[in-house]
N, CA, C and O atoms as a GROMACS GRO file, in nm:
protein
  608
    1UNK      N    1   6.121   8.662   6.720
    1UNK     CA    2   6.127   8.791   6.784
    1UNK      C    3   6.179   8.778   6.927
    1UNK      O    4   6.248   8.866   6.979
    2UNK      N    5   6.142   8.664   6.990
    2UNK     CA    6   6.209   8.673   7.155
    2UNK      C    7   6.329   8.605   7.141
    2UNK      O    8   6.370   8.600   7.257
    3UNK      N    9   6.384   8.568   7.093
    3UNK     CA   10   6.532   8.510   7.041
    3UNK      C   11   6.614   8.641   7.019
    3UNK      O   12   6.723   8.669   7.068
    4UNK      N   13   6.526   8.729   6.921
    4UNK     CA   14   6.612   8.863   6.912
    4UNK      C   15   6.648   8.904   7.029
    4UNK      O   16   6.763   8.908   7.073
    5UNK      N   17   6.510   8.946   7.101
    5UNK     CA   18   6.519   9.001   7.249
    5UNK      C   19   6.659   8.968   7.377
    5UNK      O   20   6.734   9.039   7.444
    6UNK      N   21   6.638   8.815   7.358
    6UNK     CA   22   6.719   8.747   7.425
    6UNK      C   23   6.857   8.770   7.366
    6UNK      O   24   6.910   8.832   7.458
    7UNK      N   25   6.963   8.758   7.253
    7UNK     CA   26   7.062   8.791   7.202
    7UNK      C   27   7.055   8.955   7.245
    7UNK      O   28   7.130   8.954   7.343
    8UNK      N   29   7.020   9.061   7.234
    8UNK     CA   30   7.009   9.167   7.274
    8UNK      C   31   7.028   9.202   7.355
    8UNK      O   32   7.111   9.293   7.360
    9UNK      N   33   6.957   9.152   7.488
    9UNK     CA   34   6.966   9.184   7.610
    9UNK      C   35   7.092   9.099   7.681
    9UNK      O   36   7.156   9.140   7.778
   10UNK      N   37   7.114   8.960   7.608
   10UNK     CA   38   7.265   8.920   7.689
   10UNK      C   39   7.396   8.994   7.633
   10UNK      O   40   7.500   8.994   7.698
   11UNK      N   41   7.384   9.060   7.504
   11UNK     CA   42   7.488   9.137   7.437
   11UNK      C   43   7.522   9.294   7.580
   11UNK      O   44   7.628   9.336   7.625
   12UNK      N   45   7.386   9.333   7.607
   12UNK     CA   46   7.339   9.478   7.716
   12UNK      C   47   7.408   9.395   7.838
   12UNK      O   48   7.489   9.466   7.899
   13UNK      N   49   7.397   9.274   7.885
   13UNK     CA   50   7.474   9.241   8.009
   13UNK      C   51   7.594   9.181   7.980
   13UNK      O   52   7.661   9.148   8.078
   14UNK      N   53   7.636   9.159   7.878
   14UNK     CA   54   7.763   9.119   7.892
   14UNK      C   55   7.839   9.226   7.864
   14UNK      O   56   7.948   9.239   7.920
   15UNK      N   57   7.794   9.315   7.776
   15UNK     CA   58   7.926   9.443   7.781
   15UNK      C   59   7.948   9.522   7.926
   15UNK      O   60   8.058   9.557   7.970
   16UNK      N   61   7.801   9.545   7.999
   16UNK     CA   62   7.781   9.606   8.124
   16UNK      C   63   7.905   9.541   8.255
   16UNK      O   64   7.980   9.597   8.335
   17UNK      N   65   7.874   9.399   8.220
   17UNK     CA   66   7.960   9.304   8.292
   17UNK      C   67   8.073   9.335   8.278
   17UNK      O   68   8.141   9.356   8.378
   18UNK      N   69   8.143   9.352   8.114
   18UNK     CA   70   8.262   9.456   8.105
   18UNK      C   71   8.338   9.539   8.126
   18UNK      O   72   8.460   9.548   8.144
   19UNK      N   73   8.253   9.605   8.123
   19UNK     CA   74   8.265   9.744   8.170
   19UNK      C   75   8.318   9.763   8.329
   19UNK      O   76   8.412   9.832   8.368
   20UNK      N   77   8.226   9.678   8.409
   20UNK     CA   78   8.236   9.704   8.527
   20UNK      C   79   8.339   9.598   8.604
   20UNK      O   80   8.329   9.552   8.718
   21UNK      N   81   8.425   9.581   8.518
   21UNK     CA   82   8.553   9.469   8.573
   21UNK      C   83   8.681   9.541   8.530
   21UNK      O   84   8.782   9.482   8.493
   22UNK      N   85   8.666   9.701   8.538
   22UNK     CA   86   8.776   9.757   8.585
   22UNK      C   87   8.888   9.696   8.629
   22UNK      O   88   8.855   9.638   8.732
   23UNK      N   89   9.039   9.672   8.600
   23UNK     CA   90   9.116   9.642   8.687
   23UNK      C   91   9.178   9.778   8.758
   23UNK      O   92   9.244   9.850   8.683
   24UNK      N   93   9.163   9.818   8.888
   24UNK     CA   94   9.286   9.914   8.933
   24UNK      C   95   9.382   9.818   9.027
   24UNK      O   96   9.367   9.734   9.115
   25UNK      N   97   9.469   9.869   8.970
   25UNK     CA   98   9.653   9.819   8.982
   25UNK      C   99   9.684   9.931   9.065
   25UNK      O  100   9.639  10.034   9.013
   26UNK      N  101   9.740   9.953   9.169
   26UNK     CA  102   9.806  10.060   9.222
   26UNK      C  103   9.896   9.964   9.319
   26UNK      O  104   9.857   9.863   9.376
   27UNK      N  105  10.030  10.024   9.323
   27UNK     CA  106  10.114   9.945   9.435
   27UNK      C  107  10.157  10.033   9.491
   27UNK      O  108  10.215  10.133   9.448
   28UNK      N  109  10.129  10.000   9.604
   28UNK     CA  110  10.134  10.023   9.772
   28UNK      C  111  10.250   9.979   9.817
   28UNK      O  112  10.271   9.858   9.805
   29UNK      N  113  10.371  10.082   9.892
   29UNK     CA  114  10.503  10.052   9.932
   29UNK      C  115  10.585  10.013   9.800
   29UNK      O  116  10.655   9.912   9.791
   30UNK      N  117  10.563  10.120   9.683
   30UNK     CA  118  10.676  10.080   9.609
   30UNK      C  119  10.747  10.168   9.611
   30UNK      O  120  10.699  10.277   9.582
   31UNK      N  121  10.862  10.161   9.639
   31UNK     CA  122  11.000  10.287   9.674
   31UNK      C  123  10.981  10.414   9.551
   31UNK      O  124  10.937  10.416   9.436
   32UNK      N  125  11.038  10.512   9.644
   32UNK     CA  126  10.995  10.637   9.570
   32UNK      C  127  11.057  10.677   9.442
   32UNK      O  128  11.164  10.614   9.436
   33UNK      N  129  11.044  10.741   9.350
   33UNK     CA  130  11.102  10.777   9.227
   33UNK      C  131  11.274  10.787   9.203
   33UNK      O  132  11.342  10.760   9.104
   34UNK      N  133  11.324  10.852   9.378
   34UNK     CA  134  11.420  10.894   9.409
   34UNK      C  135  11.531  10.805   9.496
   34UNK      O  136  11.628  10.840   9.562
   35UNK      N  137  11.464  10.651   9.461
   35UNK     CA  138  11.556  10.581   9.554
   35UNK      C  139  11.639  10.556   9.437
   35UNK      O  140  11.635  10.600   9.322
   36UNK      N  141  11.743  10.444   9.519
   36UNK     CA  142  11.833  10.430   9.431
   36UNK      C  143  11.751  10.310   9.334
   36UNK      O  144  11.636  10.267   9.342
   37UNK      N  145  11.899  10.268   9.211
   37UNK     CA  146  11.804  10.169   9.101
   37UNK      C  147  11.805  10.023   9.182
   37UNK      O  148  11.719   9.935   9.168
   38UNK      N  149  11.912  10.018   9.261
   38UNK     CA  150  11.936   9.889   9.329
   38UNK      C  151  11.846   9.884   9.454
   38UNK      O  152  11.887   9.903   9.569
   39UNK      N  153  11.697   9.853   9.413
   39UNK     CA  154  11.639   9.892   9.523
   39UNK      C  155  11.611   9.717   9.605
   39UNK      O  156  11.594   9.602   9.564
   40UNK      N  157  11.616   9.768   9.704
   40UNK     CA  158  11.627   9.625   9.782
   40UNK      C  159  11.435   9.632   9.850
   40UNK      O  160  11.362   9.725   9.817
   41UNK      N  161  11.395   9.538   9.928
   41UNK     CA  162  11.244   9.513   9.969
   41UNK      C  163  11.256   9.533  10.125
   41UNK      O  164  11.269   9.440  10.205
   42UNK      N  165  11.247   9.718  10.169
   42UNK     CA  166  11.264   9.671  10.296
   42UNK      C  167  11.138   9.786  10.338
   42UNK      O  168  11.044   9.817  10.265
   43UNK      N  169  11.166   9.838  10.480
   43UNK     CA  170  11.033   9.909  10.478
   43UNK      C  171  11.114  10.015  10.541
   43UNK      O  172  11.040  10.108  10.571
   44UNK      N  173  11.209  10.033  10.566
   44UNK     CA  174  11.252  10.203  10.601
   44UNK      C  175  11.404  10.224  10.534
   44UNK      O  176  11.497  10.145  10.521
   45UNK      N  177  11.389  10.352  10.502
   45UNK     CA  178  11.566  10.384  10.452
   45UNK      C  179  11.626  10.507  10.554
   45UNK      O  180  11.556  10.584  10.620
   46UNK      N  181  11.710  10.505  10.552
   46UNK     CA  182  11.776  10.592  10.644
   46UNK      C  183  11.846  10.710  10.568
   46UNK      O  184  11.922  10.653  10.490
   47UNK      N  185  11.856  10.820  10.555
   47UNK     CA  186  11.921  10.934  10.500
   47UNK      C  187  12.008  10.978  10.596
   47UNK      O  188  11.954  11.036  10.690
   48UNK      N  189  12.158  10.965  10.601
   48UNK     CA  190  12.194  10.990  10.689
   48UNK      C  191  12.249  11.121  10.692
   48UNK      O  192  12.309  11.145  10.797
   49UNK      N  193  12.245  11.218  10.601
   49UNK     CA  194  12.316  11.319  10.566
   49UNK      C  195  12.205  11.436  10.619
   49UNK      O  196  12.249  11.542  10.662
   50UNK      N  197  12.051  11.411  10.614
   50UNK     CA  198  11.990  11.487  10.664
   50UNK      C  199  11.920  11.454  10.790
   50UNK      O  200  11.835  11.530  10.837
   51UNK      N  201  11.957  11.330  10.850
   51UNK     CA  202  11.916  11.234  10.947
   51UNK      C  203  11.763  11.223  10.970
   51UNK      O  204  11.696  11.249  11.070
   52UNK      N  205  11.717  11.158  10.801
   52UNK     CA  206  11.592  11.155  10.778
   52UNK      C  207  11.550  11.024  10.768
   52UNK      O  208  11.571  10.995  10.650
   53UNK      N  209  11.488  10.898  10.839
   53UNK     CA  210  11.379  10.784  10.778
   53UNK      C  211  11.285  10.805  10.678
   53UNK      O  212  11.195  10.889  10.688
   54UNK      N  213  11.301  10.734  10.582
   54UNK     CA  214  11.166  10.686  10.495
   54UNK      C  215  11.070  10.606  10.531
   54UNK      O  216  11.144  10.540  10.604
   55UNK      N  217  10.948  10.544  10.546
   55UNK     CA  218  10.902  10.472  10.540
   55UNK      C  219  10.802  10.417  10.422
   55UNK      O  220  10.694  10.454  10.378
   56UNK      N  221  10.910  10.290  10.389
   56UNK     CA  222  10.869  10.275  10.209
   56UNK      C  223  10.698  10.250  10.209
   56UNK      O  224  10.623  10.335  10.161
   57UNK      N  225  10.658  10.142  10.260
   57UNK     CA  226  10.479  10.144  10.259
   57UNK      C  227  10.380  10.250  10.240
   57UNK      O  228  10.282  10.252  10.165
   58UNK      N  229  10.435  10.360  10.343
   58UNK     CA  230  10.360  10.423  10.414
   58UNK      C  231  10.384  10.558  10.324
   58UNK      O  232  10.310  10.651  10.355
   59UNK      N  233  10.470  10.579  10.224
   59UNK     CA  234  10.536  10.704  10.193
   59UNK      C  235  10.548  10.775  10.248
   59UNK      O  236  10.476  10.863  10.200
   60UNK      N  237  10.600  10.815  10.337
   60UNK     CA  238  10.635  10.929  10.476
   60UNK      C  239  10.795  10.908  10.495
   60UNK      O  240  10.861  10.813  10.451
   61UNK      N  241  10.845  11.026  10.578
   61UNK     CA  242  10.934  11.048  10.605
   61UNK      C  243  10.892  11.064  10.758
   61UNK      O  244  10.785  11.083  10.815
   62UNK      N  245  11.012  11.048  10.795
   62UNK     CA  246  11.026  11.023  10.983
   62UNK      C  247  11.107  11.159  11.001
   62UNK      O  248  11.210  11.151  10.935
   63UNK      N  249  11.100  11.240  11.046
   63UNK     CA  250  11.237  11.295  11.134
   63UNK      C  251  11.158  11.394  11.305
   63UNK      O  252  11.054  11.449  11.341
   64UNK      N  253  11.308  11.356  11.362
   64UNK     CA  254  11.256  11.455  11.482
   64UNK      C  255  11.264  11.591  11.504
   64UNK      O  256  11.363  11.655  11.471
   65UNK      N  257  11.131  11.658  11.576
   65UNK     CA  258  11.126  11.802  11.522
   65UNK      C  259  11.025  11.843  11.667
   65UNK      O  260  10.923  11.778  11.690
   66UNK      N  261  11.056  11.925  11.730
   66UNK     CA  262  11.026  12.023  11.837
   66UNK      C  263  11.042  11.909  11.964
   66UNK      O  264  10.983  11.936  12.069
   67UNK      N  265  11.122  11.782  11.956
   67UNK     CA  266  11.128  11.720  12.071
   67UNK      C  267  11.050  11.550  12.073
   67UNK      O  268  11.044  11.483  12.175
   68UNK      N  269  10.998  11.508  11.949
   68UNK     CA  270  10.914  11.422  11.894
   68UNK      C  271  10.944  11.428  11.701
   68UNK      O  272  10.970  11.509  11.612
   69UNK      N  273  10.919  11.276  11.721
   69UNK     CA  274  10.910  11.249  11.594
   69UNK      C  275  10.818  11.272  11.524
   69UNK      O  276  10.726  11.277  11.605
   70UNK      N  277  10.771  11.294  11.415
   70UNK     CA  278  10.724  11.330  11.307
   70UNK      C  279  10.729  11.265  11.169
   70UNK      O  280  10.830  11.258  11.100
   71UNK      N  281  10.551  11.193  11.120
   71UNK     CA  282  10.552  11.163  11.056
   71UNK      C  283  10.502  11.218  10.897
   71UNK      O  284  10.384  11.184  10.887
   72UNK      N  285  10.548  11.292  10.766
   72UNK     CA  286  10.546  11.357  10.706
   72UNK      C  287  10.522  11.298  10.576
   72UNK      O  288  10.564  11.184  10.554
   73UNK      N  289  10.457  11.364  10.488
   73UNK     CA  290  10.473  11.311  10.339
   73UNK      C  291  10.550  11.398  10.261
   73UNK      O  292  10.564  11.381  10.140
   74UNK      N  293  10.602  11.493  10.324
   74UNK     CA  294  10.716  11.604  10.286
   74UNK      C  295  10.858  11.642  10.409
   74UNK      O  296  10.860  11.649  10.532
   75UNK      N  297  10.940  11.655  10.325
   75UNK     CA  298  11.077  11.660  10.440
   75UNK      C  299  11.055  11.846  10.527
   75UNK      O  300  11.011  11.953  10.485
   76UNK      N  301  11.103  11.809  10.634
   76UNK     CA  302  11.116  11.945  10.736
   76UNK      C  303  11.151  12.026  10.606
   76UNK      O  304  11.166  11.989  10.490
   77UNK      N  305  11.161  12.187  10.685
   77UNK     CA  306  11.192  12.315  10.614
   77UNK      C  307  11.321  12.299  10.638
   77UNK      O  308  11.369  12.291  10.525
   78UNK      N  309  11.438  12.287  10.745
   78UNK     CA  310  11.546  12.228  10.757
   78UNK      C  311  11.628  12.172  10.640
   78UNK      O  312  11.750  12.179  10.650
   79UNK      N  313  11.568  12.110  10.515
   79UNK     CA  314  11.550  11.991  10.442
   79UNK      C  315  11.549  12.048  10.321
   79UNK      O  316  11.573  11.971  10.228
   80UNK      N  317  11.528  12.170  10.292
   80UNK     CA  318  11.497  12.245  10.146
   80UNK      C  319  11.573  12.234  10.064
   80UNK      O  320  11.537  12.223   9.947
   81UNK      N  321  11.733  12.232  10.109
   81UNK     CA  322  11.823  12.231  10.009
   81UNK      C  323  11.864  12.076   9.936
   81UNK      O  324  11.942  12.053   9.844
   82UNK      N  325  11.781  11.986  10.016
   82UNK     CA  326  11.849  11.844   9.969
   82UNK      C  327  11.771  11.769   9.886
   82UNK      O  328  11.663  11.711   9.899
   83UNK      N  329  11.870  11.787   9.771
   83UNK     CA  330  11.840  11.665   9.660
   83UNK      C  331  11.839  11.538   9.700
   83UNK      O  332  11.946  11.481   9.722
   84UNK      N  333  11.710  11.468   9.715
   84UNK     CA  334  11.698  11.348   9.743
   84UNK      C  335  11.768  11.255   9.624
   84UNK      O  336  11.847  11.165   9.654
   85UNK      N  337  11.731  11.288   9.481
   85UNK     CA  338  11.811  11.159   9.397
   85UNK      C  339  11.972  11.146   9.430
   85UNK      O  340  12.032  11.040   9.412
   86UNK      N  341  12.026  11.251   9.475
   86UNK     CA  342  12.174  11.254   9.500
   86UNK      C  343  12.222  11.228   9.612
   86UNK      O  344  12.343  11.242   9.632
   87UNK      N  345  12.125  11.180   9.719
   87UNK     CA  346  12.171  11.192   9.846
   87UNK      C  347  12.221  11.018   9.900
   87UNK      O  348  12.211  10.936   9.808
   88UNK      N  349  12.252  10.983   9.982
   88UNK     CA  350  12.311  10.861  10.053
   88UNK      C  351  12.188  10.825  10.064
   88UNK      O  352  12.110  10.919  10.049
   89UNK      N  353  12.134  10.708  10.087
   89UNK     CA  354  12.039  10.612  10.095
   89UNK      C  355  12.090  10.479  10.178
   89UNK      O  356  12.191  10.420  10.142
   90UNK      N  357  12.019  10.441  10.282
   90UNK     CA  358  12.063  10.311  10.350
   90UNK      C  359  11.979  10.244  10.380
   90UNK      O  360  11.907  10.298  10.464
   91UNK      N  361  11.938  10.108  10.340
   91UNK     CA  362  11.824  10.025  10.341
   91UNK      C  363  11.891   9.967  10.481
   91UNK      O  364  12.007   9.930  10.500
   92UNK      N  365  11.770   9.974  10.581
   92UNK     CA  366  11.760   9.910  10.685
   92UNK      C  367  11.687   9.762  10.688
   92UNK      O  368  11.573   9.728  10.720
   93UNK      N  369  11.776   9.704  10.650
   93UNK     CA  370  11.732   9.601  10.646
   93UNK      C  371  11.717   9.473  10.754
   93UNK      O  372  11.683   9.357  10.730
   94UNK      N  373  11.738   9.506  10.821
   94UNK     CA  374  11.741   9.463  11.017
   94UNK      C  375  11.644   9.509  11.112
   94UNK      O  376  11.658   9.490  11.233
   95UNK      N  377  11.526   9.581  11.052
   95UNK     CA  378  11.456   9.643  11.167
   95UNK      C  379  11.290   9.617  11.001
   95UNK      O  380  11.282   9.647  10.882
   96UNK      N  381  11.205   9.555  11.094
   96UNK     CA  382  11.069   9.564  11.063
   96UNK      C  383  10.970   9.625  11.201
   96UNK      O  384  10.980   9.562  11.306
   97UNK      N  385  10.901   9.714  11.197
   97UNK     CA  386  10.802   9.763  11.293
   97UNK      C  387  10.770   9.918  11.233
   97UNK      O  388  10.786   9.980  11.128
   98UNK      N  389  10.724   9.939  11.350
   98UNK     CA  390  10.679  10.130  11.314
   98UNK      C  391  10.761  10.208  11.395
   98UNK      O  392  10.713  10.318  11.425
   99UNK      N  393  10.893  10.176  11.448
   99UNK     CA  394  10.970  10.292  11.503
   99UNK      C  395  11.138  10.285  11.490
   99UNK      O  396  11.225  10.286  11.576
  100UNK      N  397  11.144  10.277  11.342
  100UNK     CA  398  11.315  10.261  11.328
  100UNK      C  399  11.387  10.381  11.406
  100UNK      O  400  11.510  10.368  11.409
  101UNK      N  401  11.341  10.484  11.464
  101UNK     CA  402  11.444  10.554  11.577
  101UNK      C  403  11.453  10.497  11.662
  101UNK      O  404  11.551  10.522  11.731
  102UNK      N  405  11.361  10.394  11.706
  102UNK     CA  406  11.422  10.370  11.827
  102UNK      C  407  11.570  10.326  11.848
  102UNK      O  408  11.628  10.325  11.957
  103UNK      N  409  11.643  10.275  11.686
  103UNK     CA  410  11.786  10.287  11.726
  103UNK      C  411  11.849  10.399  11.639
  103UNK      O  412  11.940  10.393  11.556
  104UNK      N  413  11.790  10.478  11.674
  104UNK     CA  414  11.833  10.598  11.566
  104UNK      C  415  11.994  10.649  11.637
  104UNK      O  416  12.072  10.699  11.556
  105UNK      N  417  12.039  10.637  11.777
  105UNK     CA  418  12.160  10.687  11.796
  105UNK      C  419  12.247  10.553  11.721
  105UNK      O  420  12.317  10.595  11.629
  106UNK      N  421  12.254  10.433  11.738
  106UNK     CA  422  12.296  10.300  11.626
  106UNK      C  423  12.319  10.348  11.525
  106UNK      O  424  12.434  10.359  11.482
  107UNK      N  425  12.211  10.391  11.459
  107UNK     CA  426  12.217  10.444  11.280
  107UNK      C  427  12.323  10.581  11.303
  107UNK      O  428  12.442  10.584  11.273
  108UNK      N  429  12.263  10.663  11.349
  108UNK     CA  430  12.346  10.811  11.301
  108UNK      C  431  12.484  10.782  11.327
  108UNK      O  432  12.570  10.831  11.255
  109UNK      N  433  12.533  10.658  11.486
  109UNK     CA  434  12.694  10.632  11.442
  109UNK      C  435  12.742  10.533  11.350
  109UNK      O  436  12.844  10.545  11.282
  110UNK      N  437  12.670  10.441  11.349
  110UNK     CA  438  12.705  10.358  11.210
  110UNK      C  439  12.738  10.421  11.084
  110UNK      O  440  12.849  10.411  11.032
  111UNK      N  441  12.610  10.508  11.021
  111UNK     CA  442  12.609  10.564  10.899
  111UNK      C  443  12.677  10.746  10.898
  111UNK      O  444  12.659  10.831  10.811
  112UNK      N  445  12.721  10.753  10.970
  112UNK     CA  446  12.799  10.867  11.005
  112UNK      C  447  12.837  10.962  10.856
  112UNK      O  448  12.900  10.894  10.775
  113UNK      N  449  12.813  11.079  10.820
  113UNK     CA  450  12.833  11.106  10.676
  113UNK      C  451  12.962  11.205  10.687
  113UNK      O  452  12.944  11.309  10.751
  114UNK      N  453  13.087  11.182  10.632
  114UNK     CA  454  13.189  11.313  10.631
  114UNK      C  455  13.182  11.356  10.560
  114UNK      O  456  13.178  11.308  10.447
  115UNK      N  457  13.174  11.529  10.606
  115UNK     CA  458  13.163  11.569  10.486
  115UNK      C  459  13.289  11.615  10.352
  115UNK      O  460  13.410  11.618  10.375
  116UNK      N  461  13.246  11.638  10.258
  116UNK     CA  462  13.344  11.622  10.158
  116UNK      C  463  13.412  11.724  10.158
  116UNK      O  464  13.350  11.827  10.133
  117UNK      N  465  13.572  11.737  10.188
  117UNK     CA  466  13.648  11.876  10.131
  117UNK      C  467  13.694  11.869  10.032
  117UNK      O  468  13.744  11.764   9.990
  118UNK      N  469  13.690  12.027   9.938
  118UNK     CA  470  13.707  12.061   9.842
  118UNK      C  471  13.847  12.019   9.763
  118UNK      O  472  13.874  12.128   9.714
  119UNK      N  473  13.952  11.930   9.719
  119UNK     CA  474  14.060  11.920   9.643
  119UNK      C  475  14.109  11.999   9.528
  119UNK      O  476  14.056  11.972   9.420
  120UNK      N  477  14.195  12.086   9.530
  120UNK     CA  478  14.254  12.161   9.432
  120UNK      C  479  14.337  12.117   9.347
  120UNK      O  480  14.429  12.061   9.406
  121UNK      N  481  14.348  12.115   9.236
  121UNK     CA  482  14.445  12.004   9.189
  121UNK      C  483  14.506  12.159   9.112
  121UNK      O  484  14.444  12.257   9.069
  122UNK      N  485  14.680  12.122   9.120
  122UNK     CA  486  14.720  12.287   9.060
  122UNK      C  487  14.774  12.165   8.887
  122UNK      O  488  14.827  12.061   8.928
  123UNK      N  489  14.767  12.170   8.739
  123UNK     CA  490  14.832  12.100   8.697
  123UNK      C  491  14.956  12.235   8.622
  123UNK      O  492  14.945  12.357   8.627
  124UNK      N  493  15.064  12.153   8.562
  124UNK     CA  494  15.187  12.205   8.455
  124UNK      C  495  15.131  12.241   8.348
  124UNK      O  496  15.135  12.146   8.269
  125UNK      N  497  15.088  12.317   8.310
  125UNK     CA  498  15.028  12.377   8.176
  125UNK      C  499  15.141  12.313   8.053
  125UNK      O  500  15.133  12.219   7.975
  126UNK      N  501  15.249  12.419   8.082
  126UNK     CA  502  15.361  12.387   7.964
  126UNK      C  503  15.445  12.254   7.947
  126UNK      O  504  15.469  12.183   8.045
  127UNK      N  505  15.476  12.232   7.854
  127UNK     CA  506  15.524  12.076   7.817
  127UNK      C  507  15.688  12.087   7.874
  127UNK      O  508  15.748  11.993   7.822
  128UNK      N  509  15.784  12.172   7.964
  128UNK     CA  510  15.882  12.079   7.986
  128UNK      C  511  15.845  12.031   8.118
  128UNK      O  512  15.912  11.930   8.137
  129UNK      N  513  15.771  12.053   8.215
  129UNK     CA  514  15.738  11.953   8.312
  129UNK      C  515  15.840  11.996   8.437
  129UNK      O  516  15.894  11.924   8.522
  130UNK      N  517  15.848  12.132   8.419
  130UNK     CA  518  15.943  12.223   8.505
  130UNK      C  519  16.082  12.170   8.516
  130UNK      O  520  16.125  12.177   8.631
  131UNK      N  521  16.156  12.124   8.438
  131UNK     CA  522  16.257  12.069   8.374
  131UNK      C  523  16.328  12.177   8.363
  131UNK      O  524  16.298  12.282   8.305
  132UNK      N  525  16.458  12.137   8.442
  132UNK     CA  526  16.553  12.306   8.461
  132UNK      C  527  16.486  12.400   8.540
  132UNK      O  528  16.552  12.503   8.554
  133UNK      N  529  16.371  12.398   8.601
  133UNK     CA  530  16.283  12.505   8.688
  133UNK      C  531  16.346  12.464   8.824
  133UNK      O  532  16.393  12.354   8.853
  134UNK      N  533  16.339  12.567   8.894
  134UNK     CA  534  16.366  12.612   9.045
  134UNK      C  535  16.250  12.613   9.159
  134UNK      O  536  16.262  12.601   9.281
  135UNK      N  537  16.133  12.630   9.078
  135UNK     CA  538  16.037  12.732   9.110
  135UNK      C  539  16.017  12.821   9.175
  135UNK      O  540  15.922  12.830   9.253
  136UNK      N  541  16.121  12.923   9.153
  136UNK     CA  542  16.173  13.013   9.185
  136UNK      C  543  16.279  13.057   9.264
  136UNK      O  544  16.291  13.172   9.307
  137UNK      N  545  16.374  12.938   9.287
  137UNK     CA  546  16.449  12.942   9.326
  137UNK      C  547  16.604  12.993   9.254
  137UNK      O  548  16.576  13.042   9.145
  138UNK      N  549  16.659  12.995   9.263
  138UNK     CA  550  16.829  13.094   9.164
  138UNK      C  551  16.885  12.957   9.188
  138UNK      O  552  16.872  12.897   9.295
  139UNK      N  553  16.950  12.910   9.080
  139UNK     CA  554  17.045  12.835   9.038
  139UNK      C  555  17.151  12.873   9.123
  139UNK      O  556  17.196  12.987   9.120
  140UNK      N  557  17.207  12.762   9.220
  140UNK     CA  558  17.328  12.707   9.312
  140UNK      C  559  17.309  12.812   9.412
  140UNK      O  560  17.413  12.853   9.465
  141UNK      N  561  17.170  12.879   9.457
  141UNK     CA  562  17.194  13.015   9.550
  141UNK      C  563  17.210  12.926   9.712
  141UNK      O  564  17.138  12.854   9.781
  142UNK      N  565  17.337  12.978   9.719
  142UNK     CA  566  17.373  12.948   9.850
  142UNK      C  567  17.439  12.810   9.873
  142UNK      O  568  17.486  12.757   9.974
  143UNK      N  569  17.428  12.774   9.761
  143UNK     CA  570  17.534  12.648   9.750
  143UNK      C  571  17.722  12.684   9.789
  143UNK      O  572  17.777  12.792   9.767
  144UNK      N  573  17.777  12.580   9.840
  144UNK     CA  574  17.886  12.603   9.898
  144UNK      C  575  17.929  12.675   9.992
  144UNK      O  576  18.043  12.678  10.039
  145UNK      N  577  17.839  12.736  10.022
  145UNK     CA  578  17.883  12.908  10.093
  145UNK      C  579  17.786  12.854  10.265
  145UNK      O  580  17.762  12.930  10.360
  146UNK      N  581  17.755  12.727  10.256
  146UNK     CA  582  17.716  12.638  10.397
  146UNK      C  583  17.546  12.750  10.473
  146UNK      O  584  17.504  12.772  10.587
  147UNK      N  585  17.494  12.795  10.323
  147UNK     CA  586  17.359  12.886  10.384
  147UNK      C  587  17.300  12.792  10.340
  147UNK      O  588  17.352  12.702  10.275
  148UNK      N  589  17.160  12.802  10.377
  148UNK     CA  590  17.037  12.756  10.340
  148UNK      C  591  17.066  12.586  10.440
  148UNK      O  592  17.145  12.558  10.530
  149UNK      N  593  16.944  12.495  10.359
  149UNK     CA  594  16.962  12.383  10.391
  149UNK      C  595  16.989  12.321  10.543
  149UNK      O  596  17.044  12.211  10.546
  150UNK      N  597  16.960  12.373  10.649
  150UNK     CA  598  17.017  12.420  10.757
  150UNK      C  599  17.138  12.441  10.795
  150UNK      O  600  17.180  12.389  10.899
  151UNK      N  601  17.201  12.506  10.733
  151UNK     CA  602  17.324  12.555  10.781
  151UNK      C  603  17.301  12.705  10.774
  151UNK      O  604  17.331  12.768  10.673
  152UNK      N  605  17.238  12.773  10.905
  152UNK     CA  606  17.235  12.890  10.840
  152UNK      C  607  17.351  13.000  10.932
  152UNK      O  608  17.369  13.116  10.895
   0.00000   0.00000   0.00000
């Protein structure tokens, strides 16, 4: 009967023991959902299009706002329209501390963003490839007669 007891009660502490060896896993400073896939190991990224810092550890965003920086777990109202998965990303990989502005005029001319203008492309719909076309011009107009072409 105390043999039972004993098997019993080490079965009651060893599952308890179990039980209470939880592993939590959580990682701390792992880049956000929205970085790129080529993610490199650094601790701030630079957005240069909305002239925003990340700070990967810390999950915050940096930017300056009423005259001081600002540390955020959400981007300014400024900021509403920008798709972070689509945006420029620049791993600073030259600066470890807690104040990557301090070369923030460095970054904004280094990483300088132009912006993109629109290209129109007109194409030839029809298959001769304006072959015999003028485009709108009259066949030999003003030829010989010393007009056009600067001779006017």
């Amino acid at each position: 009967m105390k043999s039972i007891r004993l098997i019993i009660a080490a079965l009651l502490l060893g599952s308890s023991a179990a039980v209470a060896q939880v592993n939590v896993n959580i990682n701390f400073g792992t880049p956000p959902v929205w970085a790129p896939a080529d993610r490199v190991e650094v601790q701030y990224y630079y957005l240069p299009e909305i002239d925003v810092y990340y700070d990967v550890p810390n999950g915050l965003f940096l930017y300056f706002s009423n005259g001081r920086w600002i540390r955020n777990a959400y981007l300014p109202a400024r900021c509403n329209h920008y798709d972070l998965r689509r945006g420029r990303v620049v791993y600073l990989t030259d600066y470890y501390g807690k104040t990557p502005y301090y070369y923030h005029k460095r970054h904004r001319a280094r990483y300088v963003t132009v912006p993109q203008r629109t290209v129109v492309v007109y194409r030839d719909h029809d298959d001769d490839h304006d072959r015999g076309r003028h485009h709108g011009h009259e066949k030999h107009r003003g030829h010989g007669k010393k007009r056009g072409h600067g001779h006017d």
